[in-house]
TORDOGU-759637 format. One record per residue (C-alpha): residue in one letter; x, y, z. Coordinates in nm, 2 decimals, decimal comma. Layout:
@r:a; u:X; v:Y; w:Z
...
REM end
This chain:
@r:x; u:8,73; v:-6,97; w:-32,34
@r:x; u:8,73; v:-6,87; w:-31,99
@r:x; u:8,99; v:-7,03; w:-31,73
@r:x; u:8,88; v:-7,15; w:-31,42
@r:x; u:9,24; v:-7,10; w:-31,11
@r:x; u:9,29; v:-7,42; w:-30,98
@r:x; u:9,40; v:-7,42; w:-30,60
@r:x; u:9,78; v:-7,58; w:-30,61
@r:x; u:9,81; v:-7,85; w:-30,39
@r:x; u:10,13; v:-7,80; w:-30,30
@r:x; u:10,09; v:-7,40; w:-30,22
@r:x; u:10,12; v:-7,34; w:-29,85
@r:x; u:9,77; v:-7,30; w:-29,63
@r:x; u:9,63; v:-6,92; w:-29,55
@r:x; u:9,66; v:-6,78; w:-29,20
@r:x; u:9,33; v:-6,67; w:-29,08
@r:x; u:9,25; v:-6,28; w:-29,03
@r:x; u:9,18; v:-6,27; w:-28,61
@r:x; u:9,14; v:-5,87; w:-28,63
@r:x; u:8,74; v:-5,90; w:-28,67
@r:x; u:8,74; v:-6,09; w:-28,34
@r:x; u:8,94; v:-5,88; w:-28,15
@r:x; u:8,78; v:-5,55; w:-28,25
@r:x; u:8,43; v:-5,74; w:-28,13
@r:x; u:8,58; v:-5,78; w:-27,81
@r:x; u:8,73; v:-5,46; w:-27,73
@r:x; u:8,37; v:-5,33; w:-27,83
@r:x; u:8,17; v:-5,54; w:-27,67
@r:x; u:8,46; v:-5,45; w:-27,34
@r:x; u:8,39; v:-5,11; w:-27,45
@r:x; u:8,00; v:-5,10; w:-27,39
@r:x; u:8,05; v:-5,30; w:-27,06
@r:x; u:8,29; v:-4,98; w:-26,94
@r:x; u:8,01; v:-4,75; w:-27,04
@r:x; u:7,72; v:-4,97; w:-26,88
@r:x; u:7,92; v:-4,98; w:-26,60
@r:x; u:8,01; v:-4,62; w:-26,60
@r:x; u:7,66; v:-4,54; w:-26,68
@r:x; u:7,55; v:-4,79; w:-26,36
@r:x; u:7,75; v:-4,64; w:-26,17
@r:x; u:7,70; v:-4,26; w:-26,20
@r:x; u:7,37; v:-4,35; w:-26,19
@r:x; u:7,43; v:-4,55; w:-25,86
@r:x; u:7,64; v:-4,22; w:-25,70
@r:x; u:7,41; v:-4,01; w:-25,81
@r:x; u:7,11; v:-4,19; w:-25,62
@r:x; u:7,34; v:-4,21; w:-25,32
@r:x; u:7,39; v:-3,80; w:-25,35
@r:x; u:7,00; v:-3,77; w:-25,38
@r:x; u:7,00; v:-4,05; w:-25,07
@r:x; u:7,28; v:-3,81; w:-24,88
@r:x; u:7,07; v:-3,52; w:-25,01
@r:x; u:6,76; v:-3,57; w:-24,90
@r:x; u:6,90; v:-3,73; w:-24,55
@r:x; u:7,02; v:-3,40; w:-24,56
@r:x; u:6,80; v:-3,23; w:-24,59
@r:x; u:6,58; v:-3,44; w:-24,36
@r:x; u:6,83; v:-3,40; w:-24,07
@r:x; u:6,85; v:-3,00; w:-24,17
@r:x; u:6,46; v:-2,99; w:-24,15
@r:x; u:6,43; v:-3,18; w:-23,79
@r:x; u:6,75; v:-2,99; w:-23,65
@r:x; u:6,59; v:-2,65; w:-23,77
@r:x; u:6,23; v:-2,78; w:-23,59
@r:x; u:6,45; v:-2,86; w:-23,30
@r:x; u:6,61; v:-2,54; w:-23,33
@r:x; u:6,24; v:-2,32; w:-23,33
@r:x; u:6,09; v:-2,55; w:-23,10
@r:x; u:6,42; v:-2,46; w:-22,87
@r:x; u:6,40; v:-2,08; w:-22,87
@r:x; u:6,00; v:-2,10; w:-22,84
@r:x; u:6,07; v:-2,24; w:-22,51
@r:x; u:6,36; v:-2,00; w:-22,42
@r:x; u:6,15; v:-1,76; w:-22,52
@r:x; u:5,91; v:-1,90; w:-22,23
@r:x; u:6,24; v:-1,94; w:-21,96
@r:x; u:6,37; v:-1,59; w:-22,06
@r:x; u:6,01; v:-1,49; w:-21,94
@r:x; u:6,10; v:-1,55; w:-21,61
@r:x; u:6,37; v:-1,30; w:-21,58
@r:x; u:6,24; v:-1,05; w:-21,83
@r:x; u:5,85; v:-0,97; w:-21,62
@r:x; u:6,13; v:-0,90; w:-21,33
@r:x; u:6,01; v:-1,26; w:-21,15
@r:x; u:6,21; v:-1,25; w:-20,84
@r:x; u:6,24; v:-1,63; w:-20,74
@r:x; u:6,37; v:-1,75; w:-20,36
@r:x; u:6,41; v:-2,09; w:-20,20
@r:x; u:6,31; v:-2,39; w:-20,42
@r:x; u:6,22; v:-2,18; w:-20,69
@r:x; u:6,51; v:-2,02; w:-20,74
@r:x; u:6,70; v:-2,38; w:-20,70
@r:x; u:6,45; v:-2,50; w:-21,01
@r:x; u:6,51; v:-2,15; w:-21,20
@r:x; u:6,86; v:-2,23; w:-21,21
@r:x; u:6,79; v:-2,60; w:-21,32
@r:x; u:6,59; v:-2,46; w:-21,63
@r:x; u:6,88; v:-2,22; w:-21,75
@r:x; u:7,18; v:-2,49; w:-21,72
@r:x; u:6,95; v:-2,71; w:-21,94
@r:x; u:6,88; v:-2,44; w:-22,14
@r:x; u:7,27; v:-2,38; w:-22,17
@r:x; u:7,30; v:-2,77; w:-22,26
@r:x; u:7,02; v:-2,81; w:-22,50
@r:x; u:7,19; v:-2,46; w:-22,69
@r:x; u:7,54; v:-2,64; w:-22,73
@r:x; u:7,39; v:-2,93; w:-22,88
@r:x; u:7,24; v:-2,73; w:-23,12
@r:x; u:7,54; v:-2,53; w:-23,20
@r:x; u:7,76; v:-2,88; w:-23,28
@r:x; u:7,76; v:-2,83; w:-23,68
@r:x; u:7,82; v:-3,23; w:-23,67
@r:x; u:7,53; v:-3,34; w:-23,43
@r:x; u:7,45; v:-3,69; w:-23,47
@r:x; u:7,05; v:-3,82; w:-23,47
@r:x; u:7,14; v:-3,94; w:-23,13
@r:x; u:7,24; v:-3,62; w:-23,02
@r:x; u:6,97; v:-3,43; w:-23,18
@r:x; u:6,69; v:-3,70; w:-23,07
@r:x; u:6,88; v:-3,61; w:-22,68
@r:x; u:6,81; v:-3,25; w:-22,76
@r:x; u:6,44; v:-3,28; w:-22,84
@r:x; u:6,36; v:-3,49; w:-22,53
@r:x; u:6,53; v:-3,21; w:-22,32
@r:x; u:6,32; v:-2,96; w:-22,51
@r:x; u:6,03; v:-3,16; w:-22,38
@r:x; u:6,15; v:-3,18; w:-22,02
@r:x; u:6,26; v:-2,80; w:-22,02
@r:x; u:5,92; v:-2,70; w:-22,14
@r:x; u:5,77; v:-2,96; w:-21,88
@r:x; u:5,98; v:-2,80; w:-21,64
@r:x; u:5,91; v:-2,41; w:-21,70
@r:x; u:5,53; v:-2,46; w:-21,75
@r:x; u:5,56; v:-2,60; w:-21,39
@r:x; u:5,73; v:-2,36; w:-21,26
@r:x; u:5,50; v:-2,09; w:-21,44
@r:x; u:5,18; v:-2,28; w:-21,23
@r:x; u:5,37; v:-2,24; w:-20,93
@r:x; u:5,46; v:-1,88; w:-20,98
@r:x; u:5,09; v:-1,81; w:-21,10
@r:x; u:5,01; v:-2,00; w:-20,77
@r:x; u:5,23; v:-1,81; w:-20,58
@r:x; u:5,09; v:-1,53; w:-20,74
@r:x; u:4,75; v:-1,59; w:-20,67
@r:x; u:4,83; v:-1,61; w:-20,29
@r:x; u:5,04; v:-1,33; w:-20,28
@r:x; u:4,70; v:-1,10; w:-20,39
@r:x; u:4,50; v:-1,27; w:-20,16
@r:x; u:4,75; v:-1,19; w:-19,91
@r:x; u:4,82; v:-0,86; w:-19,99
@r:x; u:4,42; v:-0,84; w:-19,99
@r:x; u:4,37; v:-0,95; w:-19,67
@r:x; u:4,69; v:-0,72; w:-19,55
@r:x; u:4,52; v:-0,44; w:-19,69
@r:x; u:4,15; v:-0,51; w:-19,51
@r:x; u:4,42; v:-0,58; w:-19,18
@r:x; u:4,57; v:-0,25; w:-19,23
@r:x; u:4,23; v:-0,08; w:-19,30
@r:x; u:4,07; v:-0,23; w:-19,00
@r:x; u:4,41; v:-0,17; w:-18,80
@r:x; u:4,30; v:0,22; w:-18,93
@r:x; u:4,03; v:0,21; w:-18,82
@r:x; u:4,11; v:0,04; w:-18,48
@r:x; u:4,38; v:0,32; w:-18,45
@r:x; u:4,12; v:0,59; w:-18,48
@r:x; u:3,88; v:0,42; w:-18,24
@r:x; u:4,12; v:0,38; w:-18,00
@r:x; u:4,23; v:0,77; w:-18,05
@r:x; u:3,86; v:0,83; w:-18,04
@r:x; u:3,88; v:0,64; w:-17,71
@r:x; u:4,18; v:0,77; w:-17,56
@r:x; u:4,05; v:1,14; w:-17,66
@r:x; u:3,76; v:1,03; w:-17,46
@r:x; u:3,88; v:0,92; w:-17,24
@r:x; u:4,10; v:1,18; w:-17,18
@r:x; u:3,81; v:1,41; w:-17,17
@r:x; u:3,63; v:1,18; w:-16,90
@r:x; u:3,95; v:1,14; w:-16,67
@r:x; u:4,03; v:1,54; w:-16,68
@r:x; u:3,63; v:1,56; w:-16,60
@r:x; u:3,61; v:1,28; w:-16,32
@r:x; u:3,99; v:1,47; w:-16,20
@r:x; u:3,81; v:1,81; w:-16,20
@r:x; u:3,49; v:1,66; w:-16,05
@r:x; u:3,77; v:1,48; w:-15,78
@r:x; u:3,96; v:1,80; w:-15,70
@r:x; u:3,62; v:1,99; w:-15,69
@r:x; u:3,53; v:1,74; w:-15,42
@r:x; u:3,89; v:1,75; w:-15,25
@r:x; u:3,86; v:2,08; w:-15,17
@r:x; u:3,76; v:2,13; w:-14,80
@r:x; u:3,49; v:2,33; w:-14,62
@r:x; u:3,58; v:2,56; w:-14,33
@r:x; u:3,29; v:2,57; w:-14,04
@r:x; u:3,23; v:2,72; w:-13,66
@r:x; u:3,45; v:3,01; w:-13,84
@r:x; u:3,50; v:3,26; w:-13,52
@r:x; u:3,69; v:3,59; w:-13,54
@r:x; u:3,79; v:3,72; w:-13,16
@r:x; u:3,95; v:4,05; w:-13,11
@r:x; u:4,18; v:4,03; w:-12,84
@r:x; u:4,32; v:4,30; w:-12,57
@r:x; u:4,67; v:4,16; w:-12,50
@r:x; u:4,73; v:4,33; w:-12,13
@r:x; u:5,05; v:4,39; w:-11,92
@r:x; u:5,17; v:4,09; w:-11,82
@r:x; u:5,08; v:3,92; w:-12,14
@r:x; u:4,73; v:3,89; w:-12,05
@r:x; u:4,45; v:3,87; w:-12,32
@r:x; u:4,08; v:3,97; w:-12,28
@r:x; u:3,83; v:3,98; w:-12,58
@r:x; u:3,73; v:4,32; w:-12,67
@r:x; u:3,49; v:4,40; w:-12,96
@r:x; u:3,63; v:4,79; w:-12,94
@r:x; u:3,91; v:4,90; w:-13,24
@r:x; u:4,11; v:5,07; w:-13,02
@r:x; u:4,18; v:4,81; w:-12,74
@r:x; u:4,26; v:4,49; w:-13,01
@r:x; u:4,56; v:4,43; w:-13,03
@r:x; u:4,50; v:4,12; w:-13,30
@r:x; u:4,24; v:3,90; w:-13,43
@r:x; u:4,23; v:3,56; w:-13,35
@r:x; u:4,05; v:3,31; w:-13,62
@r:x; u:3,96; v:2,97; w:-13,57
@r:x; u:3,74; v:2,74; w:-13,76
@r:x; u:3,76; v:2,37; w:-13,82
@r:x; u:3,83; v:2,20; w:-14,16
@r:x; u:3,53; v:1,96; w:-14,18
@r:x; u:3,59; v:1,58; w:-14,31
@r:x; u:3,65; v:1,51; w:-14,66
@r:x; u:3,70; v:1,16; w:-14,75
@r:x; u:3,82; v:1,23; w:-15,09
@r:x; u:4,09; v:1,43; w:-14,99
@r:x; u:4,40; v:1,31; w:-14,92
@r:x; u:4,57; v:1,37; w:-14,64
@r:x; u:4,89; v:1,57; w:-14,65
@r:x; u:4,98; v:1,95; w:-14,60
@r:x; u:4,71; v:2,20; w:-14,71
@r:x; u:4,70; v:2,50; w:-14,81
@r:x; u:4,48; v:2,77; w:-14,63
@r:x; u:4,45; v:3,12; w:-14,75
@r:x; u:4,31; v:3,42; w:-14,55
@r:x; u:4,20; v:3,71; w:-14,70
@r:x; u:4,07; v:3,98; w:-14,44
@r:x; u:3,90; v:4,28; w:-14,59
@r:x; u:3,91; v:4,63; w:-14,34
@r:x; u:3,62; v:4,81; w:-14,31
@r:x; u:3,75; v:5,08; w:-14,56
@r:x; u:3,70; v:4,80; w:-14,87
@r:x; u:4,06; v:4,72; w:-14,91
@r:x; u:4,25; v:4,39; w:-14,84
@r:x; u:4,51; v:4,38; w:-14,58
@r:x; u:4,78; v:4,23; w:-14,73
@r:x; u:5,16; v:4,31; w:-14,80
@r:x; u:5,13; v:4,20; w:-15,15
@r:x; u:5,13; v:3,87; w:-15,20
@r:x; u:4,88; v:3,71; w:-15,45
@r:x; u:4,69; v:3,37; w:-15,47
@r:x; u:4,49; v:3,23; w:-15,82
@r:x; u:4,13; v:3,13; w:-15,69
@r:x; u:3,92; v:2,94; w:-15,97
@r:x; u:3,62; v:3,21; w:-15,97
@r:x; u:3,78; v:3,55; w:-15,90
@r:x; u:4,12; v:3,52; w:-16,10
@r:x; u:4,46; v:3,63; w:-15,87
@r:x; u:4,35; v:3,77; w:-15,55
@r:x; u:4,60; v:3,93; w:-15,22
@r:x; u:4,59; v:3,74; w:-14,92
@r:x; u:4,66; v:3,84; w:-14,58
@r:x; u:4,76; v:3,53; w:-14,45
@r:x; u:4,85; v:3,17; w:-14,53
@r:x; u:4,81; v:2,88; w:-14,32
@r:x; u:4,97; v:2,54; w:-14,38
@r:x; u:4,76; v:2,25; w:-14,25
@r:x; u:4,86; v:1,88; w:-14,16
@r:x; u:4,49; v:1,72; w:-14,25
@r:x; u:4,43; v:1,41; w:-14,22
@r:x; u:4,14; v:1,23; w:-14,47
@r:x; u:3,79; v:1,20; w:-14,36
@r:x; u:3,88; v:1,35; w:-13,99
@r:x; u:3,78; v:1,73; w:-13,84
@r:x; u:4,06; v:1,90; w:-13,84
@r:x; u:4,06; v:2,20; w:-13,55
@r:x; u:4,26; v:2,56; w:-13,72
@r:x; u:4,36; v:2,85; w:-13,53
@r:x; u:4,56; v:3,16; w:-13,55
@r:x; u:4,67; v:3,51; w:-13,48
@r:x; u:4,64; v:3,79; w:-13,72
@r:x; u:4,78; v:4,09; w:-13,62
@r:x; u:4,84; v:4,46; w:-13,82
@r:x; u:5,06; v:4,70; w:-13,75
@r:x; u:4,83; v:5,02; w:-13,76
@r:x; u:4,54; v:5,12; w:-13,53
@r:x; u:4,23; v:4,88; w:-13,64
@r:x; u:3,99; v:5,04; w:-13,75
@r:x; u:3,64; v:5,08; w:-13,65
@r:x; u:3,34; v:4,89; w:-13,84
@r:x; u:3,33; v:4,54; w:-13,99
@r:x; u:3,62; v:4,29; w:-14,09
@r:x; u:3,51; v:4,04; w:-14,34
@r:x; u:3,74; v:3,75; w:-14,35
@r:x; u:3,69; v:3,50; w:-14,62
@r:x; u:3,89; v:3,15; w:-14,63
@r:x; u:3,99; v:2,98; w:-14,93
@r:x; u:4,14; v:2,62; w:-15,04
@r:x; u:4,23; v:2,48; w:-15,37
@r:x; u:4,11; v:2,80; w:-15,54
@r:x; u:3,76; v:2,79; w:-15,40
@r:x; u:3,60; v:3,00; w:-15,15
@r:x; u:3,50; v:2,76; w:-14,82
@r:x; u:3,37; v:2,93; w:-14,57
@r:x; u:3,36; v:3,37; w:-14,46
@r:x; u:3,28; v:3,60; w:-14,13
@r:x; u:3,23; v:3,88; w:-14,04
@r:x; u:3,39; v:4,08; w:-13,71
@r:x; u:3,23; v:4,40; w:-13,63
@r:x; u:3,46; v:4,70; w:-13,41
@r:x; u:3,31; v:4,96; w:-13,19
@r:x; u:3,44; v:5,31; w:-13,13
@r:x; u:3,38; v:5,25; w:-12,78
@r:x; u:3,34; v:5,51; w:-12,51
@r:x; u:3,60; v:5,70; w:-12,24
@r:x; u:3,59; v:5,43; w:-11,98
@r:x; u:3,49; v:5,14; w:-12,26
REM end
């Protein structure tokens, strides 16, 4: 017979078990830590790939600002290294390009450079370039005129050559001509003796003088002859050389020399100093004397000026007789 427990009614009520509960929540709290934890490493590590690849992105434009900058100082350290020697305003803009240079290089160097910074750098990259390419044209410009220059100095200098050696060419000949028209001139300045006349003379007691044409009565010779008018010589002191030849062939002279222009150095007997005056007859006379007998036969005196031969006679001496 099987028994059936009857609940007492009097027996006391049973507390209820809450453990099931709380272990639900503290799971259920559980999870939501992990989801969390989960959401959130998942949220960090999309902000790391954000930072990352902002990174990287800022890397990537500083490192195309950074070739794009030495490209152009490449282009600026041009300028100094093909030895460009710039002056005035182009030395002024020179000096512009390397202080912006200098500025653009400590952007760059800031480890910490902001987009701002960077974006400032870029736009100065642009200007600089802008700036050297100009200064480039205007060098090349320069350049250009500098050859043409220096091509035209060259065709100045060869025609200045060539002007020098025409003018030597024309001073040479002209040289020539003037030493020709001053020969031709002094040829023509030299004067001409005429009416030559040669007198022996018998100087008497007393002083007294009579012509003779015997050797042993002359005492001297007197020579006259006129200078005829020249009017290309000048007027002034001249010069008149007499050489007397005896009848023996030899010159009377005491040893003085003259150069003539046909017969090389010649002795003189006598020289006569002249006052001429240009283009007027000029009257010359005077006494030649020796200090030996004369002797007899012909005395052949010759008259020179400025090297030339102008004018000759001849005086012939008798023996003469007892009473002669």
């Amino acid at each position: 017979m099987s028994s059936f427990n009857t609940p007492d009614p009097n027996a006391a009520p049973q507390q209820k078990d809450n453990r099931k509960v709380i272990y639900g929540i503290l799971i259920f709290a559980l999870l939501g830590t992990w989801a969390y934890i989960f959401y959130d490493k998942s949220q960090t590590k999309e902000t790391i790939g954000q930072l990352e690849t902002k990174i990287t992105n800022v890397d990537s434009a500083r490192n195309a600002i950074q070739q794009e900058f030495l490209e152009v100082s490449a282009k600026a350290d041009s300028l100094t290294q093909n030895n460009i020697q710039l002056q005035g305003a182009l030395a002024d803009r020179g000096s512009e390009i390397q202080k912006m240079k200098s500025s653009i290089s400590n952007i760059l160097k800031r480890k910490n450079a902001s987009d701002a910074e960077l974006a400032q750098a870029k736009q100065m990259i642009s200007e600089l370039n802008g700036k050297i390419d100009g200064l480039f044209a205007e060098i090349e410009k320069l350049q250009g005129e500098n050859k043409q220059l220096t091509a035209a100095n060259e065709q100045l200098n060869t025609e200045k050559t060539q002007l020098t050696s025409d003018k030597e060419n024309l001073q040479q000949n002209l040289t020539a001509t003037k030493k020709e028209l001053d020969e031709k001139v002094d040829v023509a300045s030299t004067l001409h003796a005429s009416n030559i006349g040669i007198t022996a003379i018998d100087v008497r007691n007393g002083g007294k003088e009579k012509a003779t044409t015997t050797s042993k009565r002359a005492d001297l010779m007197r020579i006259s002859f006129v200078l005829d008018p020249n009017r290309i010589a000048p007027s002034g002191s001249k010069d008149i050389y007499v050489c007397v030849t005896a009848p023996d062939g030899k010159v009377i002279s005491e040893g003085a020399r003259f150069v003539t222009r046909e017969e090389g150095e010649k002795a003189y007997t006598s020289k006569v100093t002249v006052n001429y005056e240009q283009g007027k007859v000029t009257p010359v006379s005077f006494d030649w004397k020796q200090s030996d007998k004369y002797q007899t036969g012909n005395y052949k005196i010759e008259i020179y000026n400025n090297g030339f031969k102008i004018g000759e006679g001849v005086k012939t001496l008798k023996k003469g007789g007892l009473f002669s």
